[in-house]
C-alpha positions in Angstrom: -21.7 -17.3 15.8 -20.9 -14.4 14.1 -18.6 -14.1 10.8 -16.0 -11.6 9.4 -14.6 -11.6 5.9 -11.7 -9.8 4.4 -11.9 -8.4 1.1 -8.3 -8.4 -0.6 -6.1 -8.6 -3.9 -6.2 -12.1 -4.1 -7.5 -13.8 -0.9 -4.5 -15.3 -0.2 -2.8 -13.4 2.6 -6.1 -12.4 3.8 -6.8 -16.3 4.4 -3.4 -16.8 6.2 -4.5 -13.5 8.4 -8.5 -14.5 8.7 -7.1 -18.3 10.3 -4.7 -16.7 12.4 -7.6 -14.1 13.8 -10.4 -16.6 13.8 -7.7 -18.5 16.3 -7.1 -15.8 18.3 -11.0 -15.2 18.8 -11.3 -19.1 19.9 -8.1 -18.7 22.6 -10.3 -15.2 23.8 -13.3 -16.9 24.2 -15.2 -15.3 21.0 -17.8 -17.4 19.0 -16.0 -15.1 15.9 -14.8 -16.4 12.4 -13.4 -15.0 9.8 -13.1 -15.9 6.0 -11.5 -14.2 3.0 -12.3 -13.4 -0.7 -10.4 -11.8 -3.6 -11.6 -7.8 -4.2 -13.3 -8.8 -8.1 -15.9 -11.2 -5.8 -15.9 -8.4 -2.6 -19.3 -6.6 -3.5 -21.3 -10.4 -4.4 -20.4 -11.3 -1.5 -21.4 -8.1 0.6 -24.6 -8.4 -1.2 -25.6 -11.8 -1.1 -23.3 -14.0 2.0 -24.4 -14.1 5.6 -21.3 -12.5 6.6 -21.7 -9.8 9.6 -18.9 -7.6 9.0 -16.6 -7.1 5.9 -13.1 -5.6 6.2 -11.4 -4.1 3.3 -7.5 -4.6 3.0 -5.1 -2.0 3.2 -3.7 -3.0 -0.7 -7.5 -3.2 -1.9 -8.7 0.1 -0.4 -9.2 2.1 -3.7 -12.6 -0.4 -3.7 -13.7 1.0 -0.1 -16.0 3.2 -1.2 -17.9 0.5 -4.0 -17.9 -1.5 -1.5 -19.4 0.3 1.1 -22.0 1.1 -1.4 -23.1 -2.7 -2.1 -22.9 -2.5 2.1 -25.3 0.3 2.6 -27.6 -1.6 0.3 -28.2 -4.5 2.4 -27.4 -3.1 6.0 -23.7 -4.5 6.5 -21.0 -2.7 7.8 -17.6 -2.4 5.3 -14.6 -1.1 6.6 -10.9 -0.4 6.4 -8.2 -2.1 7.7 -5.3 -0.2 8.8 -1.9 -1.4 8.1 -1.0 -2.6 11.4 -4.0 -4.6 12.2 -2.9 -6.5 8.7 0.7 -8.0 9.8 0.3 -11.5 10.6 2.3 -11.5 13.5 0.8 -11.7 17.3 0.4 -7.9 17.8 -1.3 -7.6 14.2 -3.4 -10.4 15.2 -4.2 -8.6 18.4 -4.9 -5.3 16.4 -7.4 -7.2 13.7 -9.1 -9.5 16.8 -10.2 -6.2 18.6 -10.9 -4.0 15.2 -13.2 -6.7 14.5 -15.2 -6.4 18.2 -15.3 -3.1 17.7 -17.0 -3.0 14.8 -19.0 -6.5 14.7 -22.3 -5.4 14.5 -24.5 -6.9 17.9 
């Protein structure tokens, strides 16, 4: 199984989204879940979780590059999310499912 986690403001619409996605993975056939954590926690996590991937929200991006820093320092991709892969509606679920398989390291 692999694991995502979104880094955000709070967490909280990041969990609604990361359920929502982590659904949409089980209904495709994906062995994918996701999680989510408030940006002050983000690089702790990066550093010392077995998450796979880490994706940065679209109101938290001014930590990207910190972020991607604590990444490059254990081997884990960090990226960004772009707005419309962070609407928690079925095509924004669609655009986060496939942003993740892109990126999901093998």
């Amino acid at each position: 199984m692999k694991k995502a986690l979104i880094i955000c403001a709070a967490g909280m619409s990041s969990s609604m989204m990361a359920a929502k996605t982590t659904d949409w993975f089980k209904q495709n056939g994906y062995d994918i879940t996701m999680d989510a954590v408030g940006a002050t926690e983000g690089a702790k996590w990066i550093e010392t979780s077995d998450f796979d991937l880490f994706l940065v929200s679209p109101q938290t991006k001014m930590y990207l590059k910190n972020l991607q820093a604590s990444g490059e320092k254990v081997g884990k991709p960090v990226i960004s999310i772009p707005p419309q892969a962070y609407v928690p509606i079925p095509s924004g679920i669609k655009n986060m499912g496939e942003l993740v398989l892109k990126n999901m390291p093998k």
